[in-house]
Each structure stands twice: as C-alpha cells, then as structure tokens.
DRENVO-801654 format. One line per 5 residues: their letters; for each residue y, z, x of C-alpha. Coordinates in steps of 0.001 Angstrom, whole numbers. Example, Ala and Ser with C-alpha at 12.3 -4.5 7.8 and 13.67 -1.06 7.14 Angstrom:
<rs>
as = -4500:7800:12300 ~ -1060:7140:13670 .
</rs>
This chain:
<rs>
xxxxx = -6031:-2681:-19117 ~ -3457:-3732:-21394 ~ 395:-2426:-20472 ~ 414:-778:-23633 ~ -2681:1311:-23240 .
xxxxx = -1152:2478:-20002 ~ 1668:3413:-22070 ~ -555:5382:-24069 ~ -1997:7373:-21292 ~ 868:8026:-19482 .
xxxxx = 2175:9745:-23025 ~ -552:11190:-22730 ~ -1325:12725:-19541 ~ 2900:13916:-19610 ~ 2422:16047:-22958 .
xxxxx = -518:17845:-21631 ~ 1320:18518:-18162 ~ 3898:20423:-20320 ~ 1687:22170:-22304 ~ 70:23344:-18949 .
xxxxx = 2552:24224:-17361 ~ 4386:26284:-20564 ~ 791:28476:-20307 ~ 955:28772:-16604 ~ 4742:29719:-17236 .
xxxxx = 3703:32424:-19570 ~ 298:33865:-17880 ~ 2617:34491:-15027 ~ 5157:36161:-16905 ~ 2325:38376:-18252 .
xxxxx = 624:39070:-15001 ~ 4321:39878:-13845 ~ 4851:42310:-16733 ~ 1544:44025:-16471 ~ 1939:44559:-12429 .
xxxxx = 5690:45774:-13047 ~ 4631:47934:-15803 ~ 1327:49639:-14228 ~ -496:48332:-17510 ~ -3414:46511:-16788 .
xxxxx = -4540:45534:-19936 ~ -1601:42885:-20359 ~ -3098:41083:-17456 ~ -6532:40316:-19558 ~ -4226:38260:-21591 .
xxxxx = -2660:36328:-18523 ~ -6246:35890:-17255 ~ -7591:34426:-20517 ~ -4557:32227:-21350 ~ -4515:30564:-17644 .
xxxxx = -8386:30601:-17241 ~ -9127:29263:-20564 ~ -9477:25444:-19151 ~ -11450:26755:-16065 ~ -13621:28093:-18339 .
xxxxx = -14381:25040:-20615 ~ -15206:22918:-17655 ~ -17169:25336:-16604 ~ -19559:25836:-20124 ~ -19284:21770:-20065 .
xxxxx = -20708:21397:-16707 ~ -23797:24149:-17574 ~ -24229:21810:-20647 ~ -24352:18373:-18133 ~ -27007:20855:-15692 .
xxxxx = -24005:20487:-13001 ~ -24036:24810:-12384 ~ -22387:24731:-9044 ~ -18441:23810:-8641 ~ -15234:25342:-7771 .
xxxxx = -15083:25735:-11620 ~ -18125:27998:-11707 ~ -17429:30158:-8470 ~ -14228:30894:-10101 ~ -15482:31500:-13397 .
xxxxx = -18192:33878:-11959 ~ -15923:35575:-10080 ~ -13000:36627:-12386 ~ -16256:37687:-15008 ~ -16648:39679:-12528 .
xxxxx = -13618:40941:-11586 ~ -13085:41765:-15175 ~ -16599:43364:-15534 ~ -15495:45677:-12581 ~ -11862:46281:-14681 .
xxxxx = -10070:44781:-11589 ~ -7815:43101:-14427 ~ -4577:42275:-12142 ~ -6934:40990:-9614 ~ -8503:38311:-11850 .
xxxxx = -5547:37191:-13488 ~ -3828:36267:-9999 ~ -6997:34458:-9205 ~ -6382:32189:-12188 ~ -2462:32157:-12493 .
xxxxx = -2406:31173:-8894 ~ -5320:28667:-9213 ~ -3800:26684:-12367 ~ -419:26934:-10321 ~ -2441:24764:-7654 .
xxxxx = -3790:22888:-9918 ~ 201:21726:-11660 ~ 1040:20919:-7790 ~ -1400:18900:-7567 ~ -963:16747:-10873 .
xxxxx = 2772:16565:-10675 ~ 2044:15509:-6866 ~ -116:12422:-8235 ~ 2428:11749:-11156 ~ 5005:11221:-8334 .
xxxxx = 2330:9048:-6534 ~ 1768:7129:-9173 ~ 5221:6024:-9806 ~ 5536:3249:-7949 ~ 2531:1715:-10274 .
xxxxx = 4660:2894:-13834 ~ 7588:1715:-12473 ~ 5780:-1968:-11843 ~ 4091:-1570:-15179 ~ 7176:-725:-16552 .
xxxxx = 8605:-3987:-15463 ~ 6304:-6242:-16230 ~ 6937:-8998:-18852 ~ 5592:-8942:-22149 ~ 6793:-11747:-24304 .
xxxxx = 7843:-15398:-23029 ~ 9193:-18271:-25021 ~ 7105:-21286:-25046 ~ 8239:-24946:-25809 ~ 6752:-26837:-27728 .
xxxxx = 7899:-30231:-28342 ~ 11036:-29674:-30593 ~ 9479:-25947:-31200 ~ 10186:-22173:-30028 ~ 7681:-19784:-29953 .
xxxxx = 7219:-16159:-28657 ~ 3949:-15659:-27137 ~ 2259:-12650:-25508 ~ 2695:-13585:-21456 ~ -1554:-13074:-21376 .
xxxxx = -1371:-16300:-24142 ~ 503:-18070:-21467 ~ -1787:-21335:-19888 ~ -944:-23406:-16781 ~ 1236:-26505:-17539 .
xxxxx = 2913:-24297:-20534 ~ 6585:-24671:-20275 ~ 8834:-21376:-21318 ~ 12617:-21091:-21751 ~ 14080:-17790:-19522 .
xxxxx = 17496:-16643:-20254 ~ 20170:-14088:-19150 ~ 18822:-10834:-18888 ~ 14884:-11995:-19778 ~ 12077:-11728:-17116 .
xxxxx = 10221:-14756:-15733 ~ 7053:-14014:-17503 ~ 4310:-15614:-14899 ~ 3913:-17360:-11381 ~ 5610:-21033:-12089 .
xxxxx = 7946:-23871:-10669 ~ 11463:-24443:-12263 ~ 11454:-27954:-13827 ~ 14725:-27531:-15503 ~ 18072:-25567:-14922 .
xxxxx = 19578:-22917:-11814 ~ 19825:-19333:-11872 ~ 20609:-16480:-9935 ~ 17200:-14174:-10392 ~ 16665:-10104:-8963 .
xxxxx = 13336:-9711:-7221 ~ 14720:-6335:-6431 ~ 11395:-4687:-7808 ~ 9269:-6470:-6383 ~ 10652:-7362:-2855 .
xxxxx = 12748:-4840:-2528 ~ 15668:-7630:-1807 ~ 19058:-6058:-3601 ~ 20711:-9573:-3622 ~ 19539:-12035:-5973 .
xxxxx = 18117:-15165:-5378 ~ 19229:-18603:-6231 ~ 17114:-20643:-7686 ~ 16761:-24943:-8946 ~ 14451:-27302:-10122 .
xxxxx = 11492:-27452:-7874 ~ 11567:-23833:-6860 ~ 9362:-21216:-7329 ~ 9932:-17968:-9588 ~ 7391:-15285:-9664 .
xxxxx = 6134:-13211:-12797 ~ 8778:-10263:-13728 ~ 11929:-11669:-11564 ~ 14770:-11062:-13916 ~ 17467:-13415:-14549 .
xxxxx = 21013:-12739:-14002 ~ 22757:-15594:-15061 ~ 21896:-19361:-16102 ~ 18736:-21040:-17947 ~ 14978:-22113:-16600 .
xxxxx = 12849:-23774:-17659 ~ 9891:-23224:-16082 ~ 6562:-24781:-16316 ~ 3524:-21815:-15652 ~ 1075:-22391:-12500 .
xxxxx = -1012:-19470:-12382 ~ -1848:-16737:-16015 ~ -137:-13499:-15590 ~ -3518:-12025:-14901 ~ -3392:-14033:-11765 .
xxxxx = 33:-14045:-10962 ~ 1274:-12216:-7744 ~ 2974:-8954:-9884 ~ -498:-8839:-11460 ~ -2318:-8691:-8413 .
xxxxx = -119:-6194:-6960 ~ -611:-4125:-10223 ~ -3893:-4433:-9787 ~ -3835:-3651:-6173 ~ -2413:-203:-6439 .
xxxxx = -4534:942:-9586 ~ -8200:272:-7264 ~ -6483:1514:-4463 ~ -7089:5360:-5325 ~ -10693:4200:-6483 .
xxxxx = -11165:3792:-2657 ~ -11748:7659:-1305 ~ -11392:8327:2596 ~ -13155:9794:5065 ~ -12177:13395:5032 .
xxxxx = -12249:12955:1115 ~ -15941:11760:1276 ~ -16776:14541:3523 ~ -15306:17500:1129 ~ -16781:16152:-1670 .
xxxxx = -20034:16491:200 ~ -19613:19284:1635 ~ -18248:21431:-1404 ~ -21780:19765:-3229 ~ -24207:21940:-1026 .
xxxxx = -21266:24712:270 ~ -21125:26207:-3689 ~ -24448:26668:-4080 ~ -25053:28203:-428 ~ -22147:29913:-1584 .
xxxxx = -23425:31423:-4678 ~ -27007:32405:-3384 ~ -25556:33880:-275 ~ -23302:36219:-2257 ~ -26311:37019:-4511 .
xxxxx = -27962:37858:-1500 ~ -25449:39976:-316 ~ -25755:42345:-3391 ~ -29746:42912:-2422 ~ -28596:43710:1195 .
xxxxx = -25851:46105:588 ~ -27770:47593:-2623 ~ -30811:47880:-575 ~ -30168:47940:3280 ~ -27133:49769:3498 .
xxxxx = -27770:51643:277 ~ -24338:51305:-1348 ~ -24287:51569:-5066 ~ -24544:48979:-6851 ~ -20762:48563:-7868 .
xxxxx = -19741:48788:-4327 ~ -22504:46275:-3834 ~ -20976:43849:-6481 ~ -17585:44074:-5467 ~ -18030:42544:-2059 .
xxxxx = -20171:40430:-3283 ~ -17423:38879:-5542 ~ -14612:39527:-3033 ~ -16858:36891:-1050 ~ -17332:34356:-4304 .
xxxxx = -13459:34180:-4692 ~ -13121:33860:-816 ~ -15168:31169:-299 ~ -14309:29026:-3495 ~ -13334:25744:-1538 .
xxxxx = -10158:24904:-3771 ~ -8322:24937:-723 ~ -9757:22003:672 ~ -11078:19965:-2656 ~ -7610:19727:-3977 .
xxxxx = -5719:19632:-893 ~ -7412:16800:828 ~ -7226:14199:-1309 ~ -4374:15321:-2561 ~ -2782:14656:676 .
xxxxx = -4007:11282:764 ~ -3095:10265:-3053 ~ 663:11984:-1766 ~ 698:9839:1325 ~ -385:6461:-1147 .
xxxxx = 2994:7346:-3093 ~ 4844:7180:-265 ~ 4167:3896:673 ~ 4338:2533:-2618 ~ 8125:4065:-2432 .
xxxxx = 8595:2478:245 ~ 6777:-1159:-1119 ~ 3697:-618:1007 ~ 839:-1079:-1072 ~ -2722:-130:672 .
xxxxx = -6058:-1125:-1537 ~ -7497:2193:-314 ~ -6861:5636:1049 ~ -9586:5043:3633 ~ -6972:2651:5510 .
xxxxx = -5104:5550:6540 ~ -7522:6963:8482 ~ -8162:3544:9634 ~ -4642:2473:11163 ~ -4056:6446:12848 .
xxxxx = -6943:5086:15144 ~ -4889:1690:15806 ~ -4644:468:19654 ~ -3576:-2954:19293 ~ -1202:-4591:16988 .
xxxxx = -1382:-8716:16651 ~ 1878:-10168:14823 ~ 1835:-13868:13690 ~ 5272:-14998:15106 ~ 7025:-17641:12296 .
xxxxx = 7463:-15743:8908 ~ 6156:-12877:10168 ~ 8638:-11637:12811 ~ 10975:-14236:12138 ~ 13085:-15838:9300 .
xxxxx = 11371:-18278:7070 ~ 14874:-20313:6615 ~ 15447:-22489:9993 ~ 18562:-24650:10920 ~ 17956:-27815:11908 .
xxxxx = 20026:-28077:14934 ~ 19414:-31612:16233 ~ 17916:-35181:15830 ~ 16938:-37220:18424 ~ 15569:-40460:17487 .
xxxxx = 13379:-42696:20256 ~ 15133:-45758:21083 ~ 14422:-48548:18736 ~ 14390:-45609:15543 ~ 17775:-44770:14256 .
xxxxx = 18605:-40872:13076 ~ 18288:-41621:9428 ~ 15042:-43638:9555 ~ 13368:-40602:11389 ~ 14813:-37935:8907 .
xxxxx = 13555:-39982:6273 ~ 10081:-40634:7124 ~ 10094:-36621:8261 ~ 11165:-35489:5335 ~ 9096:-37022:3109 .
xxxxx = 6121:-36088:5260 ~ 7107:-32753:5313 ~ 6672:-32291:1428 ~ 2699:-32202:1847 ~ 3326:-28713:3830 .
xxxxx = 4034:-25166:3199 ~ 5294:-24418:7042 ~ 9123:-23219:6915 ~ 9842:-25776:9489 ~ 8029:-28660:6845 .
xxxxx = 10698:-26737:4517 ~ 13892:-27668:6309 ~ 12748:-30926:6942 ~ 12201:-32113:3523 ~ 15704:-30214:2096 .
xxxxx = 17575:-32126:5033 ~ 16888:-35537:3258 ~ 17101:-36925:-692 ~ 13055:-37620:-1225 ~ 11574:-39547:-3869 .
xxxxx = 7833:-37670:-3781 ~ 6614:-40959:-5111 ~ 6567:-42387:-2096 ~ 4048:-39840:-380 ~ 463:-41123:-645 .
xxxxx = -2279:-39499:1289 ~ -885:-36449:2787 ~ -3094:-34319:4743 ~ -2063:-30752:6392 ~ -4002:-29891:9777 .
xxxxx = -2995:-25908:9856 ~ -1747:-25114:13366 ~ -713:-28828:14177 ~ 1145:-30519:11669 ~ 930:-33201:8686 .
xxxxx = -602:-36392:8827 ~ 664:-38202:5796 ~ 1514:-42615:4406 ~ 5015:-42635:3723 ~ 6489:-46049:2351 .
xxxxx = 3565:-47624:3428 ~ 4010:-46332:6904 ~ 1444:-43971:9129 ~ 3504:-40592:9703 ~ 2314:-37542:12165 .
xxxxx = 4931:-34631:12092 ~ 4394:-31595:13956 ~ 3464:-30336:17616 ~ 2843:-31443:20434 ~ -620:-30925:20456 .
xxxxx = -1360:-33122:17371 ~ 382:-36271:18991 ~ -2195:-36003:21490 ~ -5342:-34979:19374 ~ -3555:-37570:17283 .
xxxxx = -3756:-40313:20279 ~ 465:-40967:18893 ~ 1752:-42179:22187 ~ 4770:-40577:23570 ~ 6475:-39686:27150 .
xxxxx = 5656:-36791:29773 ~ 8784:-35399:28996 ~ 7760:-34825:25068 ~ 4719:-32507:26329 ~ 7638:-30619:28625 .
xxxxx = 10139:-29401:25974 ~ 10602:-25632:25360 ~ 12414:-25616:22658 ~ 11319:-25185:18697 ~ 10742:-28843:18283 .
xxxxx = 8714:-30743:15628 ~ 7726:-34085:16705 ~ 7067:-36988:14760 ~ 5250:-40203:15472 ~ 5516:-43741:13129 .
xxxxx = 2506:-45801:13286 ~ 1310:-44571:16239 ~ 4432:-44600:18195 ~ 6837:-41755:19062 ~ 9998:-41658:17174 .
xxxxx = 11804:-39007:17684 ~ 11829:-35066:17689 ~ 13836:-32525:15301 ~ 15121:-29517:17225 ~ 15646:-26012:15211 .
xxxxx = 17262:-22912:15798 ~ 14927:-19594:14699 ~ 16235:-15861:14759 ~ 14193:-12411:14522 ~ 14193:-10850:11635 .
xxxxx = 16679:-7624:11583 ~ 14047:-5350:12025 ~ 12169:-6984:14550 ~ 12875:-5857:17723 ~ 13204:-2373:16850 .
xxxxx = 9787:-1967:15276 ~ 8367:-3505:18407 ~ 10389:-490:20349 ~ 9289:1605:18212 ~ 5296:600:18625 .
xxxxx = 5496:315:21998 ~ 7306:3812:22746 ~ 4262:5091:20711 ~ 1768:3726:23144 ~ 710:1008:20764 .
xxxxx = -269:-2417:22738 ~ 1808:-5339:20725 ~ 733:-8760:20676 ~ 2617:-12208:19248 ~ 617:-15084:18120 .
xxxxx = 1744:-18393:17240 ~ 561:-22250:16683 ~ 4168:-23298:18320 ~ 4781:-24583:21294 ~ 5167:-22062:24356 .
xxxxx = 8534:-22151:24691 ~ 9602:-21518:21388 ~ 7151:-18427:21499 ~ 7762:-17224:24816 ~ 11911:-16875:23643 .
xxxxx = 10971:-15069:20787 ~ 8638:-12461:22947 ~ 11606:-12094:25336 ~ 14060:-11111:23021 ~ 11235:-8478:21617 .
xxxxx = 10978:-6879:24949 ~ 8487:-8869:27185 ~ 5588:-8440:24943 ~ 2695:-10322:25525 ~ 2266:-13453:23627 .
xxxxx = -189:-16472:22824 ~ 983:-20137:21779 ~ -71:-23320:20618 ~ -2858:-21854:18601 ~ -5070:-22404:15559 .
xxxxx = -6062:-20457:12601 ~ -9526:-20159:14605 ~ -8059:-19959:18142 ~ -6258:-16563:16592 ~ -9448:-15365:15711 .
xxxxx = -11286:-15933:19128 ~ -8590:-13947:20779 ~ -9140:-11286:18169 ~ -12665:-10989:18271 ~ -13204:-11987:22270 .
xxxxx = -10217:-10037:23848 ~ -8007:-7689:21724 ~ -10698:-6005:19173 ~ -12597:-5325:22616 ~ -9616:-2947:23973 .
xxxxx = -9643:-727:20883 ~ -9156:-834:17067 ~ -7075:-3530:16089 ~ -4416:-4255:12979 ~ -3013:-7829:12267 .
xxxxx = 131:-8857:10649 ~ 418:-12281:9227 ~ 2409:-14247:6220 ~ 240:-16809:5711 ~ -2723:-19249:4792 .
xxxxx = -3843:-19789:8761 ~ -3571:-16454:8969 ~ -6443:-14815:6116 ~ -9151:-15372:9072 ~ -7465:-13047:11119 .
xxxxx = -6512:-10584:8847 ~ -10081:-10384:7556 ~ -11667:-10260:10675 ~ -9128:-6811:12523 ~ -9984:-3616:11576 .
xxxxx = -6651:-3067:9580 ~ -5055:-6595:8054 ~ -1824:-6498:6919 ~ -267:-9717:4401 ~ 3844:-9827:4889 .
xxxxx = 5112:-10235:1330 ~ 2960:-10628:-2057 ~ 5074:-13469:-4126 ~ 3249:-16830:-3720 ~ 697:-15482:-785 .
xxxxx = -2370:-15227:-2490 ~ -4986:-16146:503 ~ -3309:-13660:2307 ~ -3207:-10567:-16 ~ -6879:-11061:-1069 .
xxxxx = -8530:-10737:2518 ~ -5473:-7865:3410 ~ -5610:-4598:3774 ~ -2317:-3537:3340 ~ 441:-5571:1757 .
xxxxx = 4239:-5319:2768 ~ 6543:-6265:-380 ~ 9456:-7010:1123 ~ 8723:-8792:4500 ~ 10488:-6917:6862 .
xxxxx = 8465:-5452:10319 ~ 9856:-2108:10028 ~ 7115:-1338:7447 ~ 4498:-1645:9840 ~ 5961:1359:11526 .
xxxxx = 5949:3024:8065 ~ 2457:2388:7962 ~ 2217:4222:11242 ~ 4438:7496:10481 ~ 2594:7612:7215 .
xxxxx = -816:7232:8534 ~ -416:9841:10883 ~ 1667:12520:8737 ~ -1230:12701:6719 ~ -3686:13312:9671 .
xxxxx = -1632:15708:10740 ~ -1560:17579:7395 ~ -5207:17005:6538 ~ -6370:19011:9783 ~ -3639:21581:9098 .
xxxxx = -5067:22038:5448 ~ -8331:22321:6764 ~ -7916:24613:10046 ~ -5646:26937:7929 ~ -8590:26878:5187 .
xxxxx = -11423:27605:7076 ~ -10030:29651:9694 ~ -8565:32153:6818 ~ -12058:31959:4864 ~ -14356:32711:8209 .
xxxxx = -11478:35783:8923 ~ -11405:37344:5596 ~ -15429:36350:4839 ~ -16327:38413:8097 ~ -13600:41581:6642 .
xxxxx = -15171:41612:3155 ~ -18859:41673:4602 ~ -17669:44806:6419 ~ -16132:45891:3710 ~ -12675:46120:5320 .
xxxxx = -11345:43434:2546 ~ -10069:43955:-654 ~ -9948:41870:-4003 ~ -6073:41361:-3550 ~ -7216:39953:-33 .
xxxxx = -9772:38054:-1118 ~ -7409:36208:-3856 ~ -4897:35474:-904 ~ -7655:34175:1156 ~ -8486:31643:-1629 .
xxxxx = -5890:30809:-4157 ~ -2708:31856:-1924 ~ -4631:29534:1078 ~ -5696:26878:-1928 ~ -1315:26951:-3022 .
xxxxx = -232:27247:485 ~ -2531:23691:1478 ~ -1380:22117:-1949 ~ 2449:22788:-999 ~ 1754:21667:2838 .
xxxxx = 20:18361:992 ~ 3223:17963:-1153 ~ 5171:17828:1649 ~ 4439:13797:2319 ~ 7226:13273:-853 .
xxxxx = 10191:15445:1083 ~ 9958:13965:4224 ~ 13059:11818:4781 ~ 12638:11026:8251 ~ 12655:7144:7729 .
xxxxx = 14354:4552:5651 ~ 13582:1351:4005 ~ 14885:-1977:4929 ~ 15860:-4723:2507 ~ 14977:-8439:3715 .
xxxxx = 18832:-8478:3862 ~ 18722:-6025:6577 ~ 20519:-3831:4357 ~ 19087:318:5451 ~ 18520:2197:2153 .
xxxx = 17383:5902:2424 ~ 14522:7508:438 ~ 15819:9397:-3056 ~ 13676:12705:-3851 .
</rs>
C-alpha cells in the first residue's frame, strides 16, 4: 500500500470516530434526560440514534445469510425491549454498547501509532544524480547502484553505502538512539535516517520496498493479521454460542408460556432479559482487544512482534538462549594489544589483519580493518567460515584470521600456549605459519546484567552462547551472574544445543543479532532478531524484533506477555462468571432488564476498560542504546 493511501484511510477512519462519538455523546445525553425527567419516550430517540449502525450491520448480515452475531442478539433484543415499551432499558443497551465499541477503536488507534508514526516518517522523494543532472524521484523509482544527494534536514531515502561526504544522521525513530550518528564514506545509512548536518552522497543497495524501515513497516501491518489463541477460540466459540443462544431463548418462551403457564409477555421478557445477557460482547471485543492493546505497547516501546499469537507463546517461556557478541555486548571493541610472533613485526600483522578482516561482518573483523589504512584492492579471494574466522589472499599472501579453532581445522601451525589463552583474542596465521594474535577489550551492554537479574528472579533459566573462545565467554557469564554458558560454537553447534538439550527442558526463546544466528532463531519456539537496520537474515526467520538493541526489551517482552494473560483470563472469568449468575436469576425470574443490561453491556465496558488498561501501565521504561532511561508518555 502506497503511504498516501494510508494517509487516506487514516483521514478516514479519524472523521468517522468523531462522528461516532458526537452520536454516542448525544444518545447519552438523551437517555440522561429521559431517565432524569421520568419521560420515556425521549429514550426511543437515544436508542435509535446510538443503535442505528447496530442495526445496518445487522440487515447487511441477513442480506450475506450470516443471521447469528452479537449484532443480531442485540438487535433482537432492544426490538424487543421496545416492543415490550421498556424504552430506558433498550437505549442503555445500545448507548452503553456503542460506548464499548469507541473504547475499543480509540484503543486500536493508540495501537496503531507506532505504525503512523513510522509511516509518517518514511521518505518520499530522493534526489538522484545523474551525470551533470538533478532529479527528484519517487523513493519506490529508486534502483540499486542509483546515487542520490541527502542534505540538512532531508531523510536518507533507502538502505545504501555513503560514497561521498560525512554527516551527523538521527536514527532516533527507528532505533530509538537520541544521539545521532556519525557517519563517512563507506558507511552504511538506512532508509528514513534524517540528516542533521553535512552532505551524502549515497549510492542505493537495496529498493525502499526492501529496505529495513520497509520491512519493519511491513512487519507491524501483518502482525495484527496474525490472531491468537484465545482470539481464535472466541471467534469460535461466539460462531455456535449465538445461535445456541438464540434457540435456547426461543425455547425458553415455549417453556414458561407452556410449562409454567406465565403469559406470554412475562414469557417474552425473560426470554429477552436472557438474549441481552448472553450477547458475548464482553468477550468478542475484549479479547482481542487486549491483545491489539498489548501489540501497541510494544511498538511504544520499539518491540515489534509479527503476530499476537507470540504473546501467548513467550508467557509459556522456560528457557532463554542469548547469543553473547552484539547481542549482550557492544558491537564497537578496543583493540587493546598486538603481539606479533617473532620473525613478524606489529605493523606487518595489522596489515595483513586488517585487510583480511574487510571480507567479514564480525565486530571484531570491524576493529581490525578501521585499525589500519587498507587499499581493498589488494583482497582477492576472501572467504568467511561463520563461527571461525576469514580465510582470505592478501598481497599475494595466504591469511587465516580468527579463533583458535580455525588454526587448527585450518592445519596453521602455532604453539600450545596459543590454544591456552583466555582472553578475547583473534589469531592470525601468514602462509601457514602463526603470526601473531590481536587482544580486545569487550563490555556488556548497559542493560545487560540487569535483564539477566531480572529473568532469573522470575524463574526463567538463561543461557549464553557464543563461537568465542571460552575465556572470553566465561568473563562475560561471570559478570552476568554465573549463568550458564556455551563457547567455541557454530551456527549449527547452537542449534544442536537448542534442539538436543534446552528445547527438551521446556519452551524455549532465542536472542541473536546476526547471520549465524537465523538457524537458531528459526528453530526456538519464540526467536527474537536484536536490531532491524542492516539485519535482514535475522528479522525474516524472527519472531519478534528489538529496534534498538538493548536486552532490557526482552524483559519487556516478558511483562507484556504476561499483563495480557493476566487481563485476558480476568476479562473472561469476570464475563462468564457474571453471565452464568445473572442467566440462572433471569430463568427464575429474579432478574430484571436493568440487570440484564449490566450483566452484558456494563460487563462488555467494564472488560473493554480492564483491556485498555495495557496503555496506562507505567511500570517500566525504555532504554536508549546510549543507556540513556526514558519513561513511557500517556
């Protein structure tokens, strides 16, 4: 769908919530004036004005041969009501019913803001070069290889690498980062990042339709396509409970008419006193409003799901898996130390490792090759082994850089002592030999440790997995609080654990950053990608995706998750348990119509409130990858 259609719609769908709610405004006021006044009649016009779209869908759905709904059990019953001049009584039914019904659409309006706001801020226009030419092109006319001029204040207008210029860009929208980002040739910039100052040029690698805003967009929009399990379950169950609903009340008439031999009006009052308490509006808005309230709040807080059935999902989560580098920890390293093998000398290694290092995507690779002046030309033949390192020619020399591990599946010779080290160390070998090793220094990210508190004081088993060496992996679990861990491992060694170990204790979620990582995070129960900008692999076989990086979101997922639980099975108890009561009353005859119309629409507002409650909870923050706590706005 084009941004502009959205546009449209969203117009739309915000004129007709006014004009709804100015008729619920004034069918109250009526219904308020006619009980105040002891006049009756003035409550026909309340019922009529706030029943008039009940009543279309209703004649609509008898046109499409759909004859049982909440639409027609309320439709019968304020006919009825009205038939039996019980004028007050039907126009509470309805007021109180549309009032529901405004809950529940401003409810997804607010859910949906996240998506308007991204919509909002997408880019529309770029400028394309063209030879000695300037041209403004729609972003979906944009091709790979085009190049397009940014300036102040404009929005990178797809996925592409700066070729020309430095800038300081605000991913705030789409990271949730409030500091901008510097950026230089070579760099990456992703679709909608706005500049604040300087000029790019920047040459387009993916078409907006593919770029990682798009995807996102795209992301939340199917995500409410996606219905979960309580939400299947009330849509089935209100399919055969109407017309069991509407028969059994029919039957009802016969028995009282004819068994108890009540007259006939008597008869038809509890028979509709029973329609209007057993119209299941209580539970077929409430439910899945609940879980369209509890997608909102994620997407507040940059936690985008690609389905409400998720939820459910993660409430039932045992086990939690983190990949370690990216993931838990900082993607920028320090390089701490070179130490070249005798007969190698400190720049010869950094040059050879840095130029190897370009053919790789790891953060460590990263350091490497912006700790040396490269000339790419002089890479030929680079090959990345995930989990082990980069095998690569490099000025006509054989390189290995990376662990341990790969000097030896590698056959690079190299000392005992090599195979000993603890620390994060890349090593790299020259034609065979061993020349040297680069030492780094790693941190946690700021959230780290205390959403692994936080997990673990929940009763939630935590893992860490990692392709470095032990040492480096068991420091990092240490400072985490003596979780267990797993090291030296490969994209496929992550998934044997998963699928051999963990997954048997219970249901699993994983929580990985990157390429090695999509076979894990398709194979747990809940996957969950760290970041969306330039981590496509990832997103696609997620679950869940985390916009701005940071662990603490994972215990959002949790709180979240299990808020709604808790409010779905207080919707329903509260439901059903005031249906059965006042169901069992009007068969007696001990209820009354202004019972029965608390028993439905006063249950049906009271759920749709207790649903609405996911957007005032402010009982956690979000975290900026800065580290920076910002607290929820209502």
């Amino acid at each position: 769908m084009k941004l502009e259609s959205c546009e449209v719609c969203h117009v739309h769908h915000k004129e007709k919530r006014s004009s709804n709610l100015f008729l619920l405004i004034l069918s109250g006021s009526l219904l308020l004036v006619s009980l105040l006044t002891g006049k009756p009649q003035i409550s026909l016009f309340a019922c009529l004005l706030s029943g008039f779209e009940v009543f279309k869908r209703t004649i609509k759905n008898f046109a499409r041969f759909k004859f049982f709904d909440e639409n027609t059990l309320m439709s019968v019953a304020t006919f009825g009501a009205l038939f039996l001049r019980e004028f007050p009584e039907a126009a509470t039914v309805m007021v109180l019913y549309r009032f529901g019904e405004f809950i529940e659409h401003y409810t997804i309006d607010r859910s949906n803001k996240e998506m308007k706001k991204l919509l909002s801020e997408a880019p529309r226009y770029a400028w394309r070069l063209k030879q000695s030419s300037i041209e403004q092109v729609h972003v979906d006319d944009l091709v790979i290889g085009d190049v397009v001029l940014v300036r102040p204040g404009e929005k990178v207008p797809s996925d592409g690498i700066v070729v020309e210029g430095s800038a300081q860009i605000n991913v705030a929208h789409l990271t949730g980062e409030p500091l901008p980002q510097a950026v230089s040739a070579g760099e990456n910039v992703y679709a909608g990042s706005i500049l604040e100052n300087g000029t790019l040029k920047v040459r387009i690698s993916k078409r907006y339709r593919d770029s990682s805003m798009a995807r996102v967009v795209e992301l939340v929009r199917k995500a409410q396509e996606k219905k979960a399990k309580a939400e299947r379950f009330i849509t089935k169950f209100a399919k055969y409970y109407t017309p069991a609903v509407v028969i059994s009340a029919i039957v009802l008439i016969f028995v009282l008419r004819f068994v108890f031999a009540l007259s006939f009006s008597e008869s038809l009052y509890r028979s509709l006193i029973l329609l209007v308490i057993s119209c299941p509006c209580a539970l077929v808005l409430s439910v899945p409003l609940t879980y369209v309230a509890a997608l909102g709040k994620a997407s507040r807080k940059g936690i985008f799901l690609k389905g409400a059935q998720y939820l459910d999902t993660i409430v039932d989560v045992e086990n939690v898996v983190f990949d370690k580098t990216g993931t838990l920890t900082e993607t920028t390293l320090e390089l701490a130390s070179v130490e070249p093998r005798e007969g190698f000398s400190r720049d010869e290694v950094l040059f050879l490792a840095a130029h190897a290092a370009l053919g790789s995507n790891h953060p460590l690779s990263r350091t490497l090759s912006e700790s040396f002046k490269v000339n790419a030309s002089l890479l030929k033949d680079s090959k990345e082994i995930p989990g082990l390192g980069v095998k690569a020619v490099v000025a006509d020399r054989l390189v290995h850089l990376g662990n341990d591990r790969f000097l030896h599946e590698e056959h690079v010779e190299h000392p005992k002592s090599v195979c000993e080290n603890k620390a994060k160390v890349v090593h790299l070998g020259v034609d065979g030999r061993y020349a040297g090793t680069f030492v780094f220094k790693e941190k946690l990210k700021s959230t780290a440790q205390e959403t692994v508190k936080k997990l673990r004081e929940a009763g939630l088993k935590v893992y860490v997995m990692s392709g470095d060496s032990e040492g480096a992996v068991k420091e990092n679990a240490e400072n985490l609080g003596q979780v267990q861990y797993f090291a030296n491992l490969r994209p496929e060694d992550k998934l044997a654990l998963l699928e051999e170990r963990i997954m048997r204790d219970g249901t699993t979620m994983f929580v990985g950053d990157g390429v090695n990582d999509a076979p894990a995070l398709s194979r747990s129960d809940v996957g969950v990608a760290m970041s969306a900008l330039g981590n496509d692999s990832a997103v696609e076989v997620a679950d869940a995706v985390l916009m701005n990086a940071e662990p603490i979101q994972v215990w959002h997922l949790f709180t979240i998750s299990r808020k709604t639980r808790q409010i779905v099975l207080q919707n329903i108890v509260l439901a059903i348990g005031t249906k059965v009561a006042f169901v069992i009353l009007a068969a007696m005859g001990k209820a009354t119509m202004w019972q029965g119309v608390f028993a439905d629409t006063g249950v049906m507002v009271l759920c749709t409130l207790n649903s609405f409650r996911l957007f005032l909870d402010r009982s956690s923050s979000t975290v900026s990858k800065s580290g920076t706590e910002k607290r929820d706005s209502f």
